[in-house]
C-alpha positions as CSV (number, residue, x, y, z in Angstrom):
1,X,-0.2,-3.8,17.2
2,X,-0.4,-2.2,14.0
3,X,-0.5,-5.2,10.5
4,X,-2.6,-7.3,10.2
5,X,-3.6,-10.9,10.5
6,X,-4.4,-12.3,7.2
7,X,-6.6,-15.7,6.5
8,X,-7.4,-16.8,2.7
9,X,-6.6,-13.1,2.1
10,X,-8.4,-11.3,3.8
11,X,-6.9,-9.1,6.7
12,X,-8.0,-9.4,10.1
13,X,-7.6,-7.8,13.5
14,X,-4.6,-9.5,15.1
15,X,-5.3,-8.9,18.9
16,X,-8.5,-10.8,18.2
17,X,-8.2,-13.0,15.5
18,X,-7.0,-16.8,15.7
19,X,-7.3,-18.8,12.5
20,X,-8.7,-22.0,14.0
21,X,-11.4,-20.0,15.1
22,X,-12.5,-18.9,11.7
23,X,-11.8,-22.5,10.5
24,X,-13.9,-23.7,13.4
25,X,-17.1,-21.2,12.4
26,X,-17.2,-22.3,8.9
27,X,-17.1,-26.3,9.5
28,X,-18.0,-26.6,12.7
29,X,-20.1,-23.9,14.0
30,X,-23.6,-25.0,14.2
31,X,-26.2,-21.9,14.1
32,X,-29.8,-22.7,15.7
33,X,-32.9,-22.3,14.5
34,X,-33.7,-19.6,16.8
35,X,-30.5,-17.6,16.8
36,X,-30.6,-14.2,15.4
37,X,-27.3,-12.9,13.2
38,X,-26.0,-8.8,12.4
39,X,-24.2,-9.1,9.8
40,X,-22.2,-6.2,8.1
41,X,-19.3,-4.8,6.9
42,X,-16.9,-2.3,9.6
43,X,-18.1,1.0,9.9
44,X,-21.4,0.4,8.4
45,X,-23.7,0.9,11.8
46,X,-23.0,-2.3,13.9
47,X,-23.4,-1.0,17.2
48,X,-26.6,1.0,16.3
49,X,-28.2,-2.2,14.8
50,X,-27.2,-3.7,17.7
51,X,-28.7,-1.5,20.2
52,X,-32.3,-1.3,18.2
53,X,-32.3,-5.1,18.2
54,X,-31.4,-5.5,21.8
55,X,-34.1,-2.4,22.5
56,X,-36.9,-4.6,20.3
57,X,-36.4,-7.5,22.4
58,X,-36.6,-5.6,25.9
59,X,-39.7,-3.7,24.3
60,X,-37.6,-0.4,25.1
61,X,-36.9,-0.9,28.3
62,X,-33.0,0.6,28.5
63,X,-32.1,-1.8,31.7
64,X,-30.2,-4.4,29.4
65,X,-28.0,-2.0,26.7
66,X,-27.5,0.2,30.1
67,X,-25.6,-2.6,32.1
68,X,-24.1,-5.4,29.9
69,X,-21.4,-4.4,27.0
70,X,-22.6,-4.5,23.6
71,X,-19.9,-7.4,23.2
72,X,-21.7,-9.2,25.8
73,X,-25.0,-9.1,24.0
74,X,-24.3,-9.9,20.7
75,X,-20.8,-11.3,20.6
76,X,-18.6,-11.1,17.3
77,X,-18.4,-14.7,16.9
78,X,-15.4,-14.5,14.7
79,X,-13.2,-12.3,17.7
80,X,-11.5,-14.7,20.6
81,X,-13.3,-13.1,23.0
82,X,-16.9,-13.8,21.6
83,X,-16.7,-17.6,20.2
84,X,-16.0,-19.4,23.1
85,X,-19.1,-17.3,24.8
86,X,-21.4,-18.0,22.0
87,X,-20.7,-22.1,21.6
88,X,-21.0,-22.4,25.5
89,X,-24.3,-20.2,25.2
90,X,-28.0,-21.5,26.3
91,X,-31.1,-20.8,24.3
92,X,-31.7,-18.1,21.3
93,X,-28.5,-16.1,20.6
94,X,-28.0,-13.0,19.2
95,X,-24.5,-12.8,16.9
96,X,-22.6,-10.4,15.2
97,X,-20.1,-11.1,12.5
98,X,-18.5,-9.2,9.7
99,X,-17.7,-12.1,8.6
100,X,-17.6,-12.4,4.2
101,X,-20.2,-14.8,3.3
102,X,-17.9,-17.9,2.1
103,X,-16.3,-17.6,5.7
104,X,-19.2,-18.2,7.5
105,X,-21.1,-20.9,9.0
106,X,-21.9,-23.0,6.6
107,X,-25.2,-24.9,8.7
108,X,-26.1,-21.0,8.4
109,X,-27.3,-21.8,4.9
110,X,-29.5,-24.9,5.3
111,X,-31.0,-23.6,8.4
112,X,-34.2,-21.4,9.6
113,X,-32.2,-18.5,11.8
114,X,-32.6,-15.3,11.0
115,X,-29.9,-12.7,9.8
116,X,-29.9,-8.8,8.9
117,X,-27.4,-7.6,7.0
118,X,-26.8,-3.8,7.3
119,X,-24.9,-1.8,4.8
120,X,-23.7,1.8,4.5
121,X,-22.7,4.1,1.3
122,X,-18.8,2.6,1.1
123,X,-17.3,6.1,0.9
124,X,-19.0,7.6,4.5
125,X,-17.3,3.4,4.9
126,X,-14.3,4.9,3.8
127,X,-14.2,8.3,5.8
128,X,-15.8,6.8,9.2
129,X,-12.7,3.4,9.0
130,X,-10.1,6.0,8.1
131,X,-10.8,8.2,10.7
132,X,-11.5,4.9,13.7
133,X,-7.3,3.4,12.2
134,X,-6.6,6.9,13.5
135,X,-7.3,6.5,17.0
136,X,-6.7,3.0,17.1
137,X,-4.0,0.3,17.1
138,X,-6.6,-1.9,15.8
139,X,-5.0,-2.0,12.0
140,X,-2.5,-0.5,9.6
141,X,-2.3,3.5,9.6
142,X,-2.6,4.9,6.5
143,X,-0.5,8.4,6.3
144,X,-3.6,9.9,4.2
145,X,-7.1,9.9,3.1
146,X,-6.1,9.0,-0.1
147,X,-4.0,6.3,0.6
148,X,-6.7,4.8,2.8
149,X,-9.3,5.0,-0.5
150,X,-6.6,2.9,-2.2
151,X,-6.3,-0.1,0.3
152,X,-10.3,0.1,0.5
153,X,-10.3,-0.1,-3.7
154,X,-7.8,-2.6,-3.7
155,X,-9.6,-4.7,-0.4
156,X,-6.2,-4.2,1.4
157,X,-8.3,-3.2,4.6
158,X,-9.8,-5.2,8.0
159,X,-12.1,-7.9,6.0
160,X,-11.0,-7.0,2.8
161,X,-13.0,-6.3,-0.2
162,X,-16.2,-3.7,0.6
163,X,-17.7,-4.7,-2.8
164,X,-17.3,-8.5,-2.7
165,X,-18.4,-8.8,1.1
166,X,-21.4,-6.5,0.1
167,X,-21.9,-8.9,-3.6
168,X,-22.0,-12.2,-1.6
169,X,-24.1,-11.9,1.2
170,X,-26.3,-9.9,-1.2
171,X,-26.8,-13.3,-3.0
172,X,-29.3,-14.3,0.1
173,X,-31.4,-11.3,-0.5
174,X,-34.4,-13.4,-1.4
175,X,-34.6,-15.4,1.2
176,X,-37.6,-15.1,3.6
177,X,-34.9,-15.3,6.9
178,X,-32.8,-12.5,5.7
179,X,-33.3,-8.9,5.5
180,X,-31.4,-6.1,3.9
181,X,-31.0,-2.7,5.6
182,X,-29.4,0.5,4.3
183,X,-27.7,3.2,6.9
184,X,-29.0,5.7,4.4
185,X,-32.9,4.7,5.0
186,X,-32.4,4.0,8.8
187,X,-31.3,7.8,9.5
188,X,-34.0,9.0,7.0
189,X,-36.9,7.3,8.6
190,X,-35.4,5.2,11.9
191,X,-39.1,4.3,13.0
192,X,-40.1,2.7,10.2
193,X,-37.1,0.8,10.1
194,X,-37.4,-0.3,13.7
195,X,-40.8,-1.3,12.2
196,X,-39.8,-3.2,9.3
197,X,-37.0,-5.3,11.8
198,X,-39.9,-5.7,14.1
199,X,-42.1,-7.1,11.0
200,X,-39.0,-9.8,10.1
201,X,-38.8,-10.7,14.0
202,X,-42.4,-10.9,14.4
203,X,-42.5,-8.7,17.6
204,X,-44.8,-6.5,18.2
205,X,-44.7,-2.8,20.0
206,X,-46.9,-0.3,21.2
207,X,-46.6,3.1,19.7
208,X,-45.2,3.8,23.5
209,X,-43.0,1.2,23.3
210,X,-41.7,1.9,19.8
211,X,-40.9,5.9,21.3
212,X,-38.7,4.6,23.8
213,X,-36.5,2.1,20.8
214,X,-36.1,5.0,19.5
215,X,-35.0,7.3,22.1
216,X,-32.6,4.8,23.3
217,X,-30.9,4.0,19.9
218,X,-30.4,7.6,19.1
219,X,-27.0,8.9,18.3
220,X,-27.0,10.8,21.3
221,X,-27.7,8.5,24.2
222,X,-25.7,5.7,22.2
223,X,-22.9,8.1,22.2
224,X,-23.0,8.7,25.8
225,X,-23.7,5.1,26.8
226,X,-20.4,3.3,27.8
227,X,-22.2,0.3,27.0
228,X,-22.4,1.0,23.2
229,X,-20.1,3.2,22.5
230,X,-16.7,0.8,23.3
231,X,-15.0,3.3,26.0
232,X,-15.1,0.3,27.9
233,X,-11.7,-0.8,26.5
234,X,-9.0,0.8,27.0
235,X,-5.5,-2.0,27.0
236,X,-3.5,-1.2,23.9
237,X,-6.6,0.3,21.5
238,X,-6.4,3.7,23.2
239,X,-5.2,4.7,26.3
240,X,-8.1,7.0,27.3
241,X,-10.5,4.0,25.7
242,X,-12.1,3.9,22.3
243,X,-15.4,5.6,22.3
244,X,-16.3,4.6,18.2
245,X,-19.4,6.9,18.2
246,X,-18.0,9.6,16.2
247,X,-20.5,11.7,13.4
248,X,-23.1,8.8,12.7
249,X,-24.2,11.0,9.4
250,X,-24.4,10.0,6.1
251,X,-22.8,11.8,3.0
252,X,-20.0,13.1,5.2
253,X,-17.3,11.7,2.2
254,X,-18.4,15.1,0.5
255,X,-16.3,16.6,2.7
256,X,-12.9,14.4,2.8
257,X,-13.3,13.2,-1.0
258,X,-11.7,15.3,-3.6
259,X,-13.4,15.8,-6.9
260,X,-10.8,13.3,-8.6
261,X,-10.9,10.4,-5.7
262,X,-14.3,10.5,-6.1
263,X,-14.1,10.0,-10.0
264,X,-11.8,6.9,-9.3
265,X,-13.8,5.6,-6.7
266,X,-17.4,5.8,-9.0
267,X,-15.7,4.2,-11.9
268,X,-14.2,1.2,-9.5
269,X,-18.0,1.1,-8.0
270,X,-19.8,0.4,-11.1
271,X,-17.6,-2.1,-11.9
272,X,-17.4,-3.4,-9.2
273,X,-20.9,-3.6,-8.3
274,X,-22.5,-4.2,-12.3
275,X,-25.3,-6.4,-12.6
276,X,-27.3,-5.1,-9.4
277,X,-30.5,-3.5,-10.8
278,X,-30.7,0.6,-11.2
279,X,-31.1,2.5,-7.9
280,X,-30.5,-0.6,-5.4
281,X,-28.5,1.7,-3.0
282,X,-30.2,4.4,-1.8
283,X,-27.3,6.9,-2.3
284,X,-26.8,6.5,-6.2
C-alpha cells in the first residue's frame, strides 16, 4: 500500500484515489447553493471541524456524530468512497475536501455555497502527519522526523505543497461565503469560535445549547467516539483500526524539531509564505 498516487503532481492516497474522479470534481462537479464545504490541509483539525459543524446543525444534540461515521456526514468528495455518495445526494450537503484550490470544483467559484477553510501551524502539520504515516499504510514511510520535514518542504507528501494549498485558497479570503479558521485560535477560545462559525452559518444557539457543542467536540469524547475518531476501519490501514485522535495540541513541534530543522524550516516559511501581511498566523 505504501507510494503514492500522483495527479498533476501532487501525491494522493492510492487506496482511495481514482483520477477520473478528480477530473470529474473540477469540470463536472456542480456545488449547490446551499451546500456547505471543510476545506483544509491533512492533519490540520478535519475531524474536529467536522464534528462542531455537525453539533451546530443538530443544536448539540450528540444522536447524529454518535451513530453515523464522520465519512458518512461530510464525505471527502475527492476519495472513491465519498463522490459517488455526494452526486447521488438530496438537499444541502455538507463536503470535505483537501482538495488544492485549482483542483477543485470549479462552479465552486461562481456560486453562493459556503466553505471554511481550517488551517494549523505546518510544523504541529508536520509532527501530527509524520507520526499518522507511522501507523498507517496510507502513504510513504519516512525512516525519520527529519526526512519527513524534507518531503513536507519540498511538497513531496499526501496533497503536496503545505504552503501553496494554504497561498491558494487563501486568495478567497475576502469573500463574504468563505471563512478562515486557525487550530491555534479554536483551542485558545473554542466557544467563540463555535460562535463566529455559527455567525457565518447564520444559526443560532442558546448558551445551553452552545455547552453541549462544546462538550461533544472536545478532544476527549471525540477521542473516545468511534464515530470521529476512524477506528471504524480497520482493512489494510491498521489491523487493530486507525483511531487518528492522537495529542490534538498545538506547539507540540517544540518537542520533535531540533534547533537546526527548525532554522531551515523558518527560512523556507517566509519565503514561502512572503507577501501575507505581519502576524496573519497566529503562531508567528
Amino acid at each position: 500500500m505504501s507510494g503514492y498516487s500522483w495527479f498533476e503532481g501532487i501525491p494522493f492516497p492510492v487506496m482511495w484515489f481514482q483520477k477520473e474522479i478528480v477530473e470529474d470534481i473540477r469540470n463536472m462537479f456542480v456545488v449547490k447553493e446551499e451546500d456547505l464545504i471543510i476545506l483544509t490541509y491533512p492533519k490540520s483539525g478535519t475531524h474536529w471541524l467536522i464534528d462542531i459543524v455537525c453539533l451546530i446543525q443538530t443544536k448539540g444534540d450528540p444522536k447524529w456524530i454518535q451513530s453515523v461515521p464522520i465519512w458518512d456526514r461530510s464525505p471527502w468528495i475527492e476519495y472513491s468512497n465519498g463522490y459517488p455518495v455526494l452526486i447521488h445526494k438530496e438537499g444541502p450537503r455538507l463536503i470535505t475536501s483537501h482538495l488544492p484550490i485549482h483542483l477543485f470544483s470549479k462552479s465552486f467559484f461562481s456560486s453562493k455555497a459556503k466553505a471554511i477553510y481550517l488551517i494549523r501551524n505546518p510544523r504541529d502539520v508536520i509532527v501530527s502527519g509524520y507520526y499518522f504515516l507511522g501507523k498507517s499504510n496510507i502513504g510513504k514511510n519516512p525512516e525519520s522526523l527529519g526526512t519527513y520535514i524534507e518531503w513536507f518542504l519540498e511538497g513531496n507528501v499526501l496533497y503536496g505543497s503545505w504552503f501553496e494549498h494554504v497561498r491558494g485558497w487563501l486568495s478567497m479570503r475576502k469573500c463574504d461565503n468563505f471563512l478562515v479558521l486557525y487550530y491555534e485560535d479554536m483551542k485558545k477560545d473554542t466557544k467563540g469560535t463555535i460562535k463566529k462559525i455559527c455567525d457565518f452559518l447564520g444559526k443560532k444557539l442558546g448558551p445551553d445549547e452552545l455547552d453541549l457543542v462544546l462538550k461533544y467536540s472536545s478532544f476527549q469524547v471525540m477521542k473516545e467516539n468511534n464515530m470521529s475518531n476512524f477506528s471504524l476501519i480497520k482493512l489494510d490501514l491498521h489491523p487493530n483500526g486507525l483511531n487518528i485522535m492522537r495529542k490534538g495540541t498545538t506547539g507540540d513541534w517544540k518537542n520533535h524539531f531540533t534547533v537546526a530543522q527548525a532554522e531551515v524550516f523558518d527560512k523556507v516559511f517566509q519565503e514561502k509564505m512572503a507577501g501575507f501581511p505581519p502576524g496573519m498566523f497566529p503562531w508567528e
